[in-house]
ZATI-979532 format. One record per residue (C-alpha): residue number from 0; residue in one letter; x, y, z. Coordinates in steps of 0.001 Angstrom, whole numbers, plus 524288, in hexadecimal, padded with zeros to 5 digits. Example, Ala and Ser with C-alpha at 12.3 -4.5 7.8 and 13.67 -1.06 7.14 Angstrom:
<rs>
+-----+---+-------+-------+-------+
!   k ! r !  east ! north !    up !
+-----+---+-------+-------+-------+
!   0 ! A ! 8300C ! 7EE6C ! 81E78 !
!   1 ! S ! 83566 ! 7FBDC ! 81BE4 !
+-----+---+-------+-------+-------+
</rs>
This chain:
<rs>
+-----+---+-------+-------+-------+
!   k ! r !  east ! north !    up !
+-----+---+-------+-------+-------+
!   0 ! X ! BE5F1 ! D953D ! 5EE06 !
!   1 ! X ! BDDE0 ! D9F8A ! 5F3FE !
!   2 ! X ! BD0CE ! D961D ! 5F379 !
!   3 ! X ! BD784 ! D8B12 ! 5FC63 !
!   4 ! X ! BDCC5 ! D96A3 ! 6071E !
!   5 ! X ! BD176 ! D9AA9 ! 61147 !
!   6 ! X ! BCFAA ! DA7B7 ! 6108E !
!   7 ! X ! BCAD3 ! DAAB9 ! 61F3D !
!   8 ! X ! BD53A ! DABF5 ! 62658 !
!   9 ! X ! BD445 ! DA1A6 ! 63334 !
!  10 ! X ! BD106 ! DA698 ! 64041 !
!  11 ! X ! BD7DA ! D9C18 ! 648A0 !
!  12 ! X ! BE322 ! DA613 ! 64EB3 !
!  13 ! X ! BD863 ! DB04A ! 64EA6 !
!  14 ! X ! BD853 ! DAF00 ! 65FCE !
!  15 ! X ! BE532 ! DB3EF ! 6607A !
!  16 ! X ! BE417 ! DBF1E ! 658CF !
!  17 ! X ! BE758 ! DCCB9 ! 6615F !
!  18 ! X ! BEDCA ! DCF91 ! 66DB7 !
!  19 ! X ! BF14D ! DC565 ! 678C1 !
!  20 ! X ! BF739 ! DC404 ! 6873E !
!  21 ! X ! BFE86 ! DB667 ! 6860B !
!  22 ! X ! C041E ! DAD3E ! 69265 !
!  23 ! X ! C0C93 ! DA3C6 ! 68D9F !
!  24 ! X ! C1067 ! D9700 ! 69609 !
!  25 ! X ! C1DA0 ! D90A7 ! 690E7 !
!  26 ! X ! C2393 ! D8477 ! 6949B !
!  27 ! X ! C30E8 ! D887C ! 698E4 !
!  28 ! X ! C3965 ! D7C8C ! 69307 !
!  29 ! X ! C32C8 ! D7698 ! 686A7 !
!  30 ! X ! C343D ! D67F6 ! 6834E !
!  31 ! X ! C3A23 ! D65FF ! 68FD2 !
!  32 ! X ! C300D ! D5FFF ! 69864 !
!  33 ! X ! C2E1F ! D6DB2 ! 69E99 !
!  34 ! X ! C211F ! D71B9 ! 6A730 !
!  35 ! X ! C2570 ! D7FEF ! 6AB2E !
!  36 ! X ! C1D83 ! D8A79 ! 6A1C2 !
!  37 ! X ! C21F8 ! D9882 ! 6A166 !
!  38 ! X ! C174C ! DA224 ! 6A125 !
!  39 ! X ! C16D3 ! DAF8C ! 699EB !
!  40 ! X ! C1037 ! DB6F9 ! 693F0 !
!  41 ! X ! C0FA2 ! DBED6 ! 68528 !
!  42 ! X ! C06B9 ! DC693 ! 67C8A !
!  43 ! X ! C0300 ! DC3BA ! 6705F !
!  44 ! X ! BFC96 ! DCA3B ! 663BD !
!  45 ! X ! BF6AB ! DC172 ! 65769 !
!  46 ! X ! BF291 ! DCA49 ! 64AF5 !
!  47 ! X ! BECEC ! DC19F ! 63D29 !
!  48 ! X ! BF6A1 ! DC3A3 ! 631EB !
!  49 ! X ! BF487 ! DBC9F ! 62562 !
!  50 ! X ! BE720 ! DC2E6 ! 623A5 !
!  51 ! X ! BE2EB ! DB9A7 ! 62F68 !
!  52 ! X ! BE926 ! DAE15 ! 62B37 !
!  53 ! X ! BF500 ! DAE75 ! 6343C !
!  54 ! X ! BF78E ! DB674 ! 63FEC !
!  55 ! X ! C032D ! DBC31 ! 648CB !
!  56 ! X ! C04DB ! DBBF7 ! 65776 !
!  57 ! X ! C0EFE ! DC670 ! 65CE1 !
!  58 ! X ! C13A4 ! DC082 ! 669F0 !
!  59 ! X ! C1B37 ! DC6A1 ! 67544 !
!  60 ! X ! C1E6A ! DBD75 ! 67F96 !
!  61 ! X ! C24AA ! DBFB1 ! 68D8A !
!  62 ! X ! C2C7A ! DB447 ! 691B7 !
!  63 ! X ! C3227 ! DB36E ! 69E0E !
!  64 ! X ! C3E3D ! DB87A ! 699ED !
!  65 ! X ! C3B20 ! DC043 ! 68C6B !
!  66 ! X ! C3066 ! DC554 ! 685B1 !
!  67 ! X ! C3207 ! DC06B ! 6778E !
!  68 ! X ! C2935 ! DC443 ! 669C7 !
!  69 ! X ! C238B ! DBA7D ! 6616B !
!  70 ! X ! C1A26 ! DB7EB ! 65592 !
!  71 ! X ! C107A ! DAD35 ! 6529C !
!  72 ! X ! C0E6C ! DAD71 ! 64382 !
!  73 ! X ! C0182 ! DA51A ! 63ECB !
!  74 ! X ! BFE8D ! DA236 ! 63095 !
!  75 ! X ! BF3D3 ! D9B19 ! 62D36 !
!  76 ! X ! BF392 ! D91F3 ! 61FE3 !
!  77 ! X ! BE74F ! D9251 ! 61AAC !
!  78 ! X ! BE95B ! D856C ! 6124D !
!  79 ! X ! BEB42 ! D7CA2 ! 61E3B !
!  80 ! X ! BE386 ! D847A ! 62914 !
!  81 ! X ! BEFDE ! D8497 ! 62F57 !
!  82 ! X ! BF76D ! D8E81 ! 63836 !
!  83 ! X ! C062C ! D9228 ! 6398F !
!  84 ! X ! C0AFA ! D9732 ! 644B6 !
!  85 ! X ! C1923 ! D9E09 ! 6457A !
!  86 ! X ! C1FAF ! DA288 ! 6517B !
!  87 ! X ! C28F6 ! DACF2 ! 650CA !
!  88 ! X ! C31A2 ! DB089 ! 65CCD !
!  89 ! X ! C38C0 ! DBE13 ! 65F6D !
!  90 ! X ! C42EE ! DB7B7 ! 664B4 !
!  91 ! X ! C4687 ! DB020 ! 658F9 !
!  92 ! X ! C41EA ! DB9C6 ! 64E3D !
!  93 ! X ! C468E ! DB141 ! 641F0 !
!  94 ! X ! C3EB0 ! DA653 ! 64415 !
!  95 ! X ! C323E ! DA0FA ! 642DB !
!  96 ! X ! C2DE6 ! D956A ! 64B05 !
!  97 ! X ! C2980 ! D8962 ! 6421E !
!  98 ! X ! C19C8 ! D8BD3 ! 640CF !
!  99 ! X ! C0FE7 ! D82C8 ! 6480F !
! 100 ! X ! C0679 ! D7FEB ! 63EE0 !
! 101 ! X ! BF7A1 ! D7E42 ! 6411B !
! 102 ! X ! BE986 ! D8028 ! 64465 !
! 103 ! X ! BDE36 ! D819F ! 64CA9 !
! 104 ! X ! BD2F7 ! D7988 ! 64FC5 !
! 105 ! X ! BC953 ! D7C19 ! 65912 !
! 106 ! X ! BD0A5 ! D895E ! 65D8F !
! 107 ! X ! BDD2C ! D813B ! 65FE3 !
! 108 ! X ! BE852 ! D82ED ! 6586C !
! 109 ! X ! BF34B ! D7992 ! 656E7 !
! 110 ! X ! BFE5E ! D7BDF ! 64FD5 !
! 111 ! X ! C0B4D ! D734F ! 64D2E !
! 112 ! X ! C1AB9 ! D753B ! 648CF !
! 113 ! X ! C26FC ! D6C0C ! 647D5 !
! 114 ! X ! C309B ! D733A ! 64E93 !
! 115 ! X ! C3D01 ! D73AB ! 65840 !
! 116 ! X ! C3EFB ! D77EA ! 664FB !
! 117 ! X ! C4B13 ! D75F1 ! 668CA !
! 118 ! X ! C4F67 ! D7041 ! 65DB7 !
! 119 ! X ! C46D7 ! D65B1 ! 661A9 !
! 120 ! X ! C3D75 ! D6149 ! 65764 !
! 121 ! X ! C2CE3 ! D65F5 ! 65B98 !
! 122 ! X ! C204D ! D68C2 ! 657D4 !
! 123 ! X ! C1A9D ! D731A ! 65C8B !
! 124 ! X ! C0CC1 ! D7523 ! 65F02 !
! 125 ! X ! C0636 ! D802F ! 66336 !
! 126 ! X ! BF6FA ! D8191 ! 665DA !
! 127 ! X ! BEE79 ! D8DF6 ! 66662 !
! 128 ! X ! BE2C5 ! D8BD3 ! 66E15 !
! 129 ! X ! BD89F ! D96E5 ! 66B9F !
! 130 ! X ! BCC40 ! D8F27 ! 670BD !
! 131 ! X ! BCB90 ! D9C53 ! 67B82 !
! 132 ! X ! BCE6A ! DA7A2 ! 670F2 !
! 133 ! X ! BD0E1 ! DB1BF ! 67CD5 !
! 134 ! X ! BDA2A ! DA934 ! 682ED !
! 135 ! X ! BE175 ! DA0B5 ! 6784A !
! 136 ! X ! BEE5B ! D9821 ! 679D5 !
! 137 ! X ! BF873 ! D9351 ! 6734E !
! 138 ! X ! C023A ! D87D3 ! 6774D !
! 139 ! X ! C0E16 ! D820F ! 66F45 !
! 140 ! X ! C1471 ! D75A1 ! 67326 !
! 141 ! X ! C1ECD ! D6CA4 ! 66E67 !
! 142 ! X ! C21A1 ! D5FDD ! 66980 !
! 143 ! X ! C2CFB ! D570D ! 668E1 !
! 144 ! X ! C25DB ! D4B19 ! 66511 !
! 145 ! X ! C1DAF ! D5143 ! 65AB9 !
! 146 ! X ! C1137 ! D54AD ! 65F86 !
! 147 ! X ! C107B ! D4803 ! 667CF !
! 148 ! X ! C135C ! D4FEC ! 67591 !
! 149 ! X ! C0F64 ! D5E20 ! 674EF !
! 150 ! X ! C1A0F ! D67AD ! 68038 !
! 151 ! X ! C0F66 ! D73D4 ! 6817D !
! 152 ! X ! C19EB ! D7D2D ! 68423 !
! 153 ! X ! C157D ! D8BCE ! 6827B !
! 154 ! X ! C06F7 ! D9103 ! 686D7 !
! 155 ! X ! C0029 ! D9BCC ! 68349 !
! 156 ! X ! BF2BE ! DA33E ! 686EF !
! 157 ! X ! BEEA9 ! DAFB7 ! 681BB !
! 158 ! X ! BE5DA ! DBA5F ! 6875E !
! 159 ! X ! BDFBC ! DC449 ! 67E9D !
! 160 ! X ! BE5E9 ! DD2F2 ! 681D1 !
! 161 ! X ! BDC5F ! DDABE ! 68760 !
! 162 ! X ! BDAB6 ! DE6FB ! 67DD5 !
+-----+---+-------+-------+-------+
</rs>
């Protein structure tokens, strides 16, 4: 029913809408006990779809080794004030990762998924931070005990393009 949806769309992905410089820090060995992080860095470019209730983030990142395309496709569900979040890598063009799902509070967002890495059962979490608009972050980490110990394992900061 129309009457139960909200009809403005929300404005809680509305900081990383347009143009960005991006330095990513990776841990090089995940789940592993691993301290070494692998810096690069990546541009990035979010436009709304959905009429402003989702949004789609066009990424080109330069590993060490590669330079590889991806997508981050958000949907947002209106009924439980919830966001999806979809990851879509270029090097694996068939497949969608399973969506964290979530929501922010306070200009934090944290968002969850059951997933595998490794074929190792996880959750996933991944939290965008947008308390500094012009210089958010994102992190994702992993979890092999559900949620009790938290692996941060990939970084990122983004810096507004200069136009």
């Amino acid at each position: 029913m129309l009457g139960d949806l909200e009809l403005t769309a929300p404005a809680d992905f509305d900081f990383i809408i347009g143009e960005w410089n991006v330095t990513h820090h990776r841990l090089k060995d995940i789940l592993v006990g691993c301290d070494e992080w692998v810096e690069f860095i990546g541009e990035s470019s979010t436009v709304k779809t959905l009429g402003g209730f989702g949004n789609v983030e066009d990424n080109h990142l330069h590993y060490p080794d590669a330079s590889v395309r991806a997508k981050a496709i958000r949907s947002y569900n209106s009924a439980t004030k919830e966001w999806s979040i979809w990851w879509l890598d270029g090097r694996n063009p068939h497949t969608l990762d399973e969506p964290v799902i979530g929501r922010f509070l306070d200009n934090v967002g944290r968002f969850y998924a059951q997933d595998s890495y490794q074929g190792q059962a996880i959750k996933v979490r991944f939290i965008w931070n947008s308390t500094d608009p012009d210089m958010p972050t994102w992190e994702q980490a992993f979890s092999k005990d559900n949620g009790e110990t938290w692996e941060t394992n990939w970084k990122m900061t983004f810096t507004k393009k200069q136009s």
